[in-house]
N, C-alpha and C positions, 0 to 999 in steps of 0.2 A: 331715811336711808334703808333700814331693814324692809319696811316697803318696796321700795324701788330693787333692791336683790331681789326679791320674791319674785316680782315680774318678772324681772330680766332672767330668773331660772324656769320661771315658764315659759318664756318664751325661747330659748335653751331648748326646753322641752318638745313646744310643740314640732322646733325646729329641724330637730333629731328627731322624730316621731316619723315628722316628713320626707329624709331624708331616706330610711330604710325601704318605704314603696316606691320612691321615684328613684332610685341609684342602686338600691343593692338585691331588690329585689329581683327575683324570675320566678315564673309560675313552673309549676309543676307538667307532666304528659299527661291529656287527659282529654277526655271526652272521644270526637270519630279519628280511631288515627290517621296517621298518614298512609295510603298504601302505596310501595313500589313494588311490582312485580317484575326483577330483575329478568326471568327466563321469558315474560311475556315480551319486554323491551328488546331483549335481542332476539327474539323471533320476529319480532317490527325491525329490528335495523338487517335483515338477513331477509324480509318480502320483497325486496325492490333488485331486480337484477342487477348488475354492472359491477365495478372497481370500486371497491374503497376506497377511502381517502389515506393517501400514502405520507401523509406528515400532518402535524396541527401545529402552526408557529404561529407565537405572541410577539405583538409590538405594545411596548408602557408608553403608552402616551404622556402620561401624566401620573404627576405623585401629589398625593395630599398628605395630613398629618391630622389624625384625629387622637383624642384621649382613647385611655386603654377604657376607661369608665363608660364610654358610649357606646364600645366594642363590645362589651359584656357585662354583665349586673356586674356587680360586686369590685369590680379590678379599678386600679390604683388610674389616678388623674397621669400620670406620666403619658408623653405621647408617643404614638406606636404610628408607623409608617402605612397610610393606602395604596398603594397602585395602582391605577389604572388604564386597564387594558382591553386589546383586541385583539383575537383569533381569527385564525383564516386555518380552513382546513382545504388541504391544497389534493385533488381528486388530478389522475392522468392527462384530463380532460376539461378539467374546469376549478373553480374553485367557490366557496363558500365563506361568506364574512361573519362568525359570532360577535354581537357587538359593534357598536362604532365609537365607544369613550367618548369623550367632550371635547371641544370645540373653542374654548376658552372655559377661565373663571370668572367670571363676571358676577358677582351680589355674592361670593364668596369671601367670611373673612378673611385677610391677608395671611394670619397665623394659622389657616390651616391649608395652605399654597406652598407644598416646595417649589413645584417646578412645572411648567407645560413644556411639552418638547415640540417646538414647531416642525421640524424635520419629520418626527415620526408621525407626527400626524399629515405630513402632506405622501408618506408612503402609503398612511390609511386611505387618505382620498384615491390614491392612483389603483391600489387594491380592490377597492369597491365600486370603480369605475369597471375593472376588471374581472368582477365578481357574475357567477351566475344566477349566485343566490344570497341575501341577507339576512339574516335571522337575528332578533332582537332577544335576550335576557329577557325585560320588564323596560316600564316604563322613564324610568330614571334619568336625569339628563346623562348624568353619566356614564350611563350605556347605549343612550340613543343620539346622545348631542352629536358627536360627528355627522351620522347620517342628516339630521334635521338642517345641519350648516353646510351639508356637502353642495359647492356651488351649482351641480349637475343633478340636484334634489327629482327634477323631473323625470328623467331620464333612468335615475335607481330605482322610484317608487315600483314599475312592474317587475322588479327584481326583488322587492323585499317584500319579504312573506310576516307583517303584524298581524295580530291575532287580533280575534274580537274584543275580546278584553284588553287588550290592549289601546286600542283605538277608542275605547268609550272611556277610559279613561285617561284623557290629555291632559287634566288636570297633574295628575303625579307627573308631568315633563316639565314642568315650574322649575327654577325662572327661566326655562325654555322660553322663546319667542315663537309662534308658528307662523309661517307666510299665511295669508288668509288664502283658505280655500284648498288650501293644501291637499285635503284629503277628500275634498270633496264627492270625486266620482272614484276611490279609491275602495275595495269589495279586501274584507280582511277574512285570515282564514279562521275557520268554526269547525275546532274540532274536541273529543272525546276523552280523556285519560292518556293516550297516548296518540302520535302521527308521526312516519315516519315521512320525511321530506329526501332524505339521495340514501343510496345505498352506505350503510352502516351509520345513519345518524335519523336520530328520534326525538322530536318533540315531549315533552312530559308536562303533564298540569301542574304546578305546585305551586298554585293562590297563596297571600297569604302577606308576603313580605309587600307587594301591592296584588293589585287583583288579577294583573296580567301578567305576572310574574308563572314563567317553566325553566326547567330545568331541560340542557342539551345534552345526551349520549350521543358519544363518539365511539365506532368502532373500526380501527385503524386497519389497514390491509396487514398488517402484521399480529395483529390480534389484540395488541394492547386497548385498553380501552377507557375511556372517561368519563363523567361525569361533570359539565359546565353548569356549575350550581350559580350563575348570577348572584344575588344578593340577598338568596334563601340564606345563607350567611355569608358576611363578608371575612371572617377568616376560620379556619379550620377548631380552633379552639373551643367556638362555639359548639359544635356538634360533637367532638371528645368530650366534654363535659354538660352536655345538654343539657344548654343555659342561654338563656335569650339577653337580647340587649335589653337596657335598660328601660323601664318606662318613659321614662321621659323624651328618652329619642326613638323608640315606637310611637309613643303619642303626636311626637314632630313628626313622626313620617307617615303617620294612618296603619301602622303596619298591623296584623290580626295576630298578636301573643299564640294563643291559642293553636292554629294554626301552626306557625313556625315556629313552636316547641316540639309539636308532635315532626315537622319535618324532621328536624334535630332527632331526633328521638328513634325515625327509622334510617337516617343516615349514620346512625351513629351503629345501630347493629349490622346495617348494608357492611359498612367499614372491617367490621368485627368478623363477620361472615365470609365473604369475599374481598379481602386484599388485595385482588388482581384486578379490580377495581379502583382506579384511580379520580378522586373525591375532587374537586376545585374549586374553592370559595371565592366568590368573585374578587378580591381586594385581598390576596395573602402572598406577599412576596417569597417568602419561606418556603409554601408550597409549589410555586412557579420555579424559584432555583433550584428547589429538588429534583423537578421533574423532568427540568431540563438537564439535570448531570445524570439523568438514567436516561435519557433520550426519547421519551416519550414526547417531551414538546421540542422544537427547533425556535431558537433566536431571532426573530426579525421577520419581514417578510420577505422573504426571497433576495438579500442581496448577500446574504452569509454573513451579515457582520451583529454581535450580541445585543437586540436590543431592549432585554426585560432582564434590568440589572438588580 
């Protein structure tokens, strides 16, 4: 008997040992940091002549339910709500689609599905049909699945502007299905630290969380301006306390620590610095309700009715 305690408190031990680097840990800011160069970015969204974009409205397609534990080292197993969403910044003249969220759950556990909203997702297809431009986050199904299921897939592709990294990486669109051939004769864009794509909105490199992973500045005809941080973190928490997710769901996702600590790291002073900066972590409902009751984002796509509850 005192034998077998003795095990069973080593193995106790090892187990707890294990516990603190895969769950609670986060690495420290360190090595090349991240660089934004805020005044360079809006002299890129301010090269390209024309109109702003006069609104940025979300539609939640979808909600999931992940642990707070996955969301960040250290926090408690209780479950904390994802949203998942899609942007349209709406120009005098045309319009622009951030994102296309997914398409269903499919090889998703049941316990982390609240809800798909087929409705909102068939305003996204009718949006992106009517889009002049598409612009992806990262790789993710979750931010690309719409467009990869939209049934008029051909007809979007010279519309949507994926990056190289992006496209060399199709493996992170898993459990994506991809039509064979898809991209066959499809030329992605190759660009530099920053690119601007329409007047008041800018491309950003920020590797890391996957390899094709940027970040979107929005600069509103009204001046306000944003920051579409994709899933450099998926809620704002992360970068206030500049603290990465946990091991064990970086290691599930390939994601580069390293990396996106230091992004945290300079979002977190962006924040501290410039307020009039408005930060948005791809999956944070808290920050989508706020932003919407100062009115910097609008409700839905275009039919006036609330659809990022």
């Amino acid at each position: 008997m005192k034998r077998l305690l003795t095990v069973l408190l080593l193995l106790a031990v090892v187990a707890g040992l294990g516990y603190y680097p895969l769950v609670m840990h986060s690495p420290s800011p360190g090595g090349a940091p991240y660089l934004l160069d805020l005044e360079a970015v809006r002299g890129a969204a301010q090269s390209l002549p024309g109109a702003r974009p006069q609104r940025v409205e979300v539609e939640q397609i979808a909600e999931l339910v992940f642990a707070q534990a996955m969301v960040m080292a250290g926090e408690p197993w209780q479950g904390t709500p994802i949203p998942v969403y899609s942007y349209r910044l709406q120009f005098p003249d045309r319009s622009i689609i951030v994102d296309t969220a997914m398409s269903n759950t499919e090889g998703m556990p049941g316990a982390m599905v609240r809800h798909l909203d087929s409705a909102a997702l068939e305003r996204l297809y009718r949006a992106m049909d009517q889009a002049s431009l598409i612009l992806i986050t990262h790789e993710h199904f979750d931010h690309i699945g719409g467009l990869l299921a939209h049934p008029r897939l051909a007809e979007l592709l010279p519309r949507t502007l994926l990056t190289a990294e992006q496209l060399a990486h199709q493996d992170r669109m898993r459990p994506l299905s991809l039509p064979d051939g898809v991209f066959a004769d499809y030329r992605p864009l190759d660009y530099q630290n920053l690119h601007a794509v329409a007047p008041g909105v800018v491309l950003i490199k920020a590797p890391g969380h996957t390899p094709g992973s940027q970040i979107i500045y929005v600069q509103q005809a009204d001046g306000s301006e944003l920051l579409l941080l994709g899933d450099v973190s998926w809620q704002y928490r992360n970068i206030e306390a500049v603290r990465e997710r946990p091991l064990f769901m970086t290691a599930l996702i390939k994601e580069d620590r390293e990396q996106v600590i230091n992004q945290f790291q300079t979002l977190n002073g962006l924040a501290r610095q410039h307020p009039e900066v408005h930060l948005l972590p791809g999956h944070d409902g808290e920050v989508v309700r706020r932003l919407l009751a100062q009115g910097v984002l609008r409700a839905g796509f275009g039919d006036g009715q609330a659809r990022a509850e």
